[in-house]
N, C-alpha and C positions, 0 to 999 in steps of 0.2 A: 405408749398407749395410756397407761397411768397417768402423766401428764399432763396428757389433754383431755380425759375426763376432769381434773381436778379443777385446770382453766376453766371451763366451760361454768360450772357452777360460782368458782370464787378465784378469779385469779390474783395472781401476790408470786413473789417472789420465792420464799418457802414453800412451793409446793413443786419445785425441781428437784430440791432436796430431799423432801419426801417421798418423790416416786423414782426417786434412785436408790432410795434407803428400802423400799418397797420389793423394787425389784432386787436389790441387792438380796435382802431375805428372800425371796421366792429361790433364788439361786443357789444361798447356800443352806437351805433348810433340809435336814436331815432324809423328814419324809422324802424327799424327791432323789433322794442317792439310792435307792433301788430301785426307781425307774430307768436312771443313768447308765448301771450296771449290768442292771438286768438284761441280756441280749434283743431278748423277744419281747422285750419293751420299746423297744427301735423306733414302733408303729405309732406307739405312746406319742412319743419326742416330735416325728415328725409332725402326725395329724395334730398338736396343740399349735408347732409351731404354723403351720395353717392356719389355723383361728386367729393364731394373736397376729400375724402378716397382711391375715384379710381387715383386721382393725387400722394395722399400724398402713396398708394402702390407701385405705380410707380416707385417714388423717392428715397423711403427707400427700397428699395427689387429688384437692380437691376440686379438677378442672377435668377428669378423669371419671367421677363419679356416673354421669351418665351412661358411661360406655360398661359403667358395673363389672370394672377390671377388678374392682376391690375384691369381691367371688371369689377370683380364678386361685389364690393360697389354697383358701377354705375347699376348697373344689378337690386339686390337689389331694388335700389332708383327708377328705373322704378316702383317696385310695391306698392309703398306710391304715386309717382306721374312719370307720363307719361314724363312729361319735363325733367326729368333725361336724357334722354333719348341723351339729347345735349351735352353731353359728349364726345359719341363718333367726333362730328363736333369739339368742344372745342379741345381733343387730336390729332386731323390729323391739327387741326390750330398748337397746339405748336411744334410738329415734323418737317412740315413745316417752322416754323420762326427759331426754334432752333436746336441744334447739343447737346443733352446734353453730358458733359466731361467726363460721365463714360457709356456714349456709347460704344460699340462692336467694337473693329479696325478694326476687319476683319468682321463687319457687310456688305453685300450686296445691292444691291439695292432691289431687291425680298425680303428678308428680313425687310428692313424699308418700302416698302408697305406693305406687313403682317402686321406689327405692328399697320397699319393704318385702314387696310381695316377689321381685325376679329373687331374689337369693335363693328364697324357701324354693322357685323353679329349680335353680339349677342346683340346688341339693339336693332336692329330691327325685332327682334326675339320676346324679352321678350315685346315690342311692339304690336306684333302681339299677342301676349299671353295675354295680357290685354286685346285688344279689343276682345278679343273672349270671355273674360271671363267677358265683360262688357253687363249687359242687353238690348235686339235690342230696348226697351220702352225706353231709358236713352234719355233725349233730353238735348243741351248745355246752350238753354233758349234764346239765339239772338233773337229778333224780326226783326231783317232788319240785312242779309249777309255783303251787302253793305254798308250801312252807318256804321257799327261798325267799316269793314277793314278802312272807310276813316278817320277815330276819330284818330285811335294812334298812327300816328306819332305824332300828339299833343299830346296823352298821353304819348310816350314816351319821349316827350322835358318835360314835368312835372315830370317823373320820376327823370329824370336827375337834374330837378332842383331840389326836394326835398332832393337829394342828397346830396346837396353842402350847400341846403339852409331846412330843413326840419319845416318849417312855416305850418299850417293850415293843417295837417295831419288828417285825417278825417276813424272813423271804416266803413264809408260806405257815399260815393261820391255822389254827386248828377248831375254828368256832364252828359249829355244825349249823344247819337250820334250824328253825324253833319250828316244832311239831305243832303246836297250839298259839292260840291267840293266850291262854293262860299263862303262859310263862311271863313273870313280871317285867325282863330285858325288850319282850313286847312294847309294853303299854309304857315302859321308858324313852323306846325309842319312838312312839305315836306323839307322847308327851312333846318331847324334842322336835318335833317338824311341828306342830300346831304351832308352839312357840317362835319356830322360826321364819312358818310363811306370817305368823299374826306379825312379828319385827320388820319382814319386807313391806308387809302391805304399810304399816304406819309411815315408816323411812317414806315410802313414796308418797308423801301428803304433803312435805313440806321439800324444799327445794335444796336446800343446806345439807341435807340428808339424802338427796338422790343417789350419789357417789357409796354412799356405804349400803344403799337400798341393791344397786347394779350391781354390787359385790356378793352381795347375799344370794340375788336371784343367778346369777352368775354360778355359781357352788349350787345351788339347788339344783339346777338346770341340765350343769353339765353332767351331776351323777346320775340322773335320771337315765338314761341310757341303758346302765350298769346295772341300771335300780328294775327296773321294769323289765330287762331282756334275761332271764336266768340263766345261769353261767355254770359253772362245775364248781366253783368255791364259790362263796357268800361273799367273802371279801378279799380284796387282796391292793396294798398299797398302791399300787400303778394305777391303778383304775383315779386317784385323785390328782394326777399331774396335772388335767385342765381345770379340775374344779378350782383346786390351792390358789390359781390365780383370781379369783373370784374372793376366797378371804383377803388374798393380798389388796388390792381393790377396796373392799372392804375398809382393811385397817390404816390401809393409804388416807381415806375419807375421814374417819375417823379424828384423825392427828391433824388431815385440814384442819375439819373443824374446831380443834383443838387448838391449833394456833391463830387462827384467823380470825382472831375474835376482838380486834381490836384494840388489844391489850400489847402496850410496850416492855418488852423481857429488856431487864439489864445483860451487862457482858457476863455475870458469871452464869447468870440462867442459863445463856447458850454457851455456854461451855459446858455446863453441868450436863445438858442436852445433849450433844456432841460426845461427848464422855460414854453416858448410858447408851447411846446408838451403835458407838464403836464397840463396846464391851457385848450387848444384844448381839449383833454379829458374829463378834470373832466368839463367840457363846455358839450358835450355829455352827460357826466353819468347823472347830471344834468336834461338834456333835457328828457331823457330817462327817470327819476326816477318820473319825474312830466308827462312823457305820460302814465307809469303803474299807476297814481293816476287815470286817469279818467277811466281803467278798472275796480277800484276795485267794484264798484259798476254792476247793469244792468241802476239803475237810471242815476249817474255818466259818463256810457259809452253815451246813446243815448241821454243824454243833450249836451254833446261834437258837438254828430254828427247834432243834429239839429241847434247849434248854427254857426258849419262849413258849414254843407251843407242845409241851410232851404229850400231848395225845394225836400228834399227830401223825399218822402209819405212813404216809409221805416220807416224811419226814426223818423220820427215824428207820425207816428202811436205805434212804439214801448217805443218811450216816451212817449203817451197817456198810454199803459200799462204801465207802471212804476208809474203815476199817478194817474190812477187808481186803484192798488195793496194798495195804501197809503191812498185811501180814497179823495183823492182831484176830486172827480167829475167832477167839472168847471174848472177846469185845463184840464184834460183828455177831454171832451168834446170839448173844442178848439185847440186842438192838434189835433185829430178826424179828426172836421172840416177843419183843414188847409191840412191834408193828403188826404182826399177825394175833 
């Protein structure tokens, strides 16, 4: 999928390389080993790979397109999880930014709205079909409507960072709601999306820049769901498995345009390149390999989390069980205490 956005804009040679090195990090980035793990993250896995199946149909099958088989993933992915569902908004964005090259010549205008407008149909169909099929007892768990919407844009400037920076990654957070528009993590996180729809809008002005504009609105898009529906936590890592592909996207673009500039690299530059991609990585796998150790346990996991998040009574009550289980009474009993 990476790929053939990158074609469409600039094609060249180095840009296989790039959206393998792309997807290779999507793959082994830390952040996404507790969506992996995580059981009831399942839902996560499947409905992304929906999204990304309904592109990569698109792509490879473009004699098919009429019959808008490309859906039927994403369709699918609505019924492991609801947020699939952003697909259809994700494909009228790339249609919009791009003309892809094995387009229809004698495609219509009538025609490229069809193309845009049946998805949003059958999404929000298979939408409708969920919530009917979902029990009217089901509650989302939010204690305050309000103070959750006002939390994340902070959370999503944390997302972001984790992204770039994946430090203190925690199976269950201890950040509460912000009570007030006062609190200054507020107007950091308000600061943070200005800034990043004013970077989409620009990126979309110029056509070299569409690919990292796609990426951007991509990660905006996909967390919106998360952002706008209040949940029982504020945040929690899983929620980023479809956005991440959207940075990746992003930084895929990026390094195009980085390379594709017309400029002749000697052999040692791409080797030096080479060099820093493999090490970037095996950095990752790394990072990765040492966050699956603190699953392997139930002990191992929520000692993680009470050491990342200690205010969190979750958290530290499920590590009193763990203590418990092993016979350390006095251990388990001041964990207890600290939770209650």
């Amino acid at each position: 999928v990476i790929y053939r956005v990158l074609e469409i804009v600039a094609p060249s040679s180095p840009n296989l390389w790039i959206a393998g090195a792309a997807a290779a990090w999507y793959g082994l980035h830390p952040a996404n080993a507790d969506t992996i793990n995580y059981i009831i993250s399942l839902s996560e896995v499947i409905s992304t790979l929906g999204v990304v199946a309904s592109f990569a149909v698109y792509f490879v099958f473009p004699r098919l397109r009429h019959y808008y088989l490309y859906v039927l993933p994403a369709a699918i992915g609505i019924l492991a999880k609801p947020p699939a569902a952003t697909f259809a908004v994700l494909f009228a964005i790339y249609r919009l930014l791009f003309r892809p090259k094995d387009a229809r010549l004698t495609e219509t205008r009538l025609q490229r709205i069809a193309e845009i407008i049946v998805p949003f149909v059958i999404c929000v169909a298979m939408l409708l079909f969920v919530r009917n099929m979902t029990p009217r007892n089901w509650i989302a768990g939010a204690a305050n409507v309000h103070n959750y919407l006002i939390t994340q844009p902070y959370v999503a400037l944390l997302y972001f960072k984790t992204f770039f920076w994946p430090s203190g990654l925690s199976a269950d957070y201890d950040l509460n709601p912000f009570t007030t528009t006062d609190d200054p993590r507020f107007w950091a996180g308000l600061g943070f999306v200005v800034v990043f729809v004013t970077m989409s809008v620009l990126a979309a002005r110029f056509k070299k820049t569409r690919v990292i504009d796609f990426g951007l609105l991509w990660f905006f898009i996909a967390l919106l769901p998360t952002s706008l529906f209040p949940l029982a936590e504020v945040m929690n890592d899983h929620r980023t498995f479809l956005p991440y592909i959207g940075l990746v996207i992003a930084m895929a673009g990026a390094a195009s345009l980085l390379v594709n500039r017309g400029v002749t690299y000697g052999v040692p530059t791409k080797i030096a390149a080479t060099c820093v991609r493999a090490l970037f990585l095996c950095a990752n796998g790394y990072a990765t390999f040492q966050r699956n150790k603190v699953w392997k346990t139930e002990e191992s996991l929520w000692r993680d989390v009470v050491t990342k998040s200690p205010r969190n009574p979750r958290g530290l009550m499920n590590y009193g069980n763990t203590l418990m289980a092993k016979g350390d009474y006095k251990g388990a009993l001041d964990y207890f205490h600290r939770a209650q």
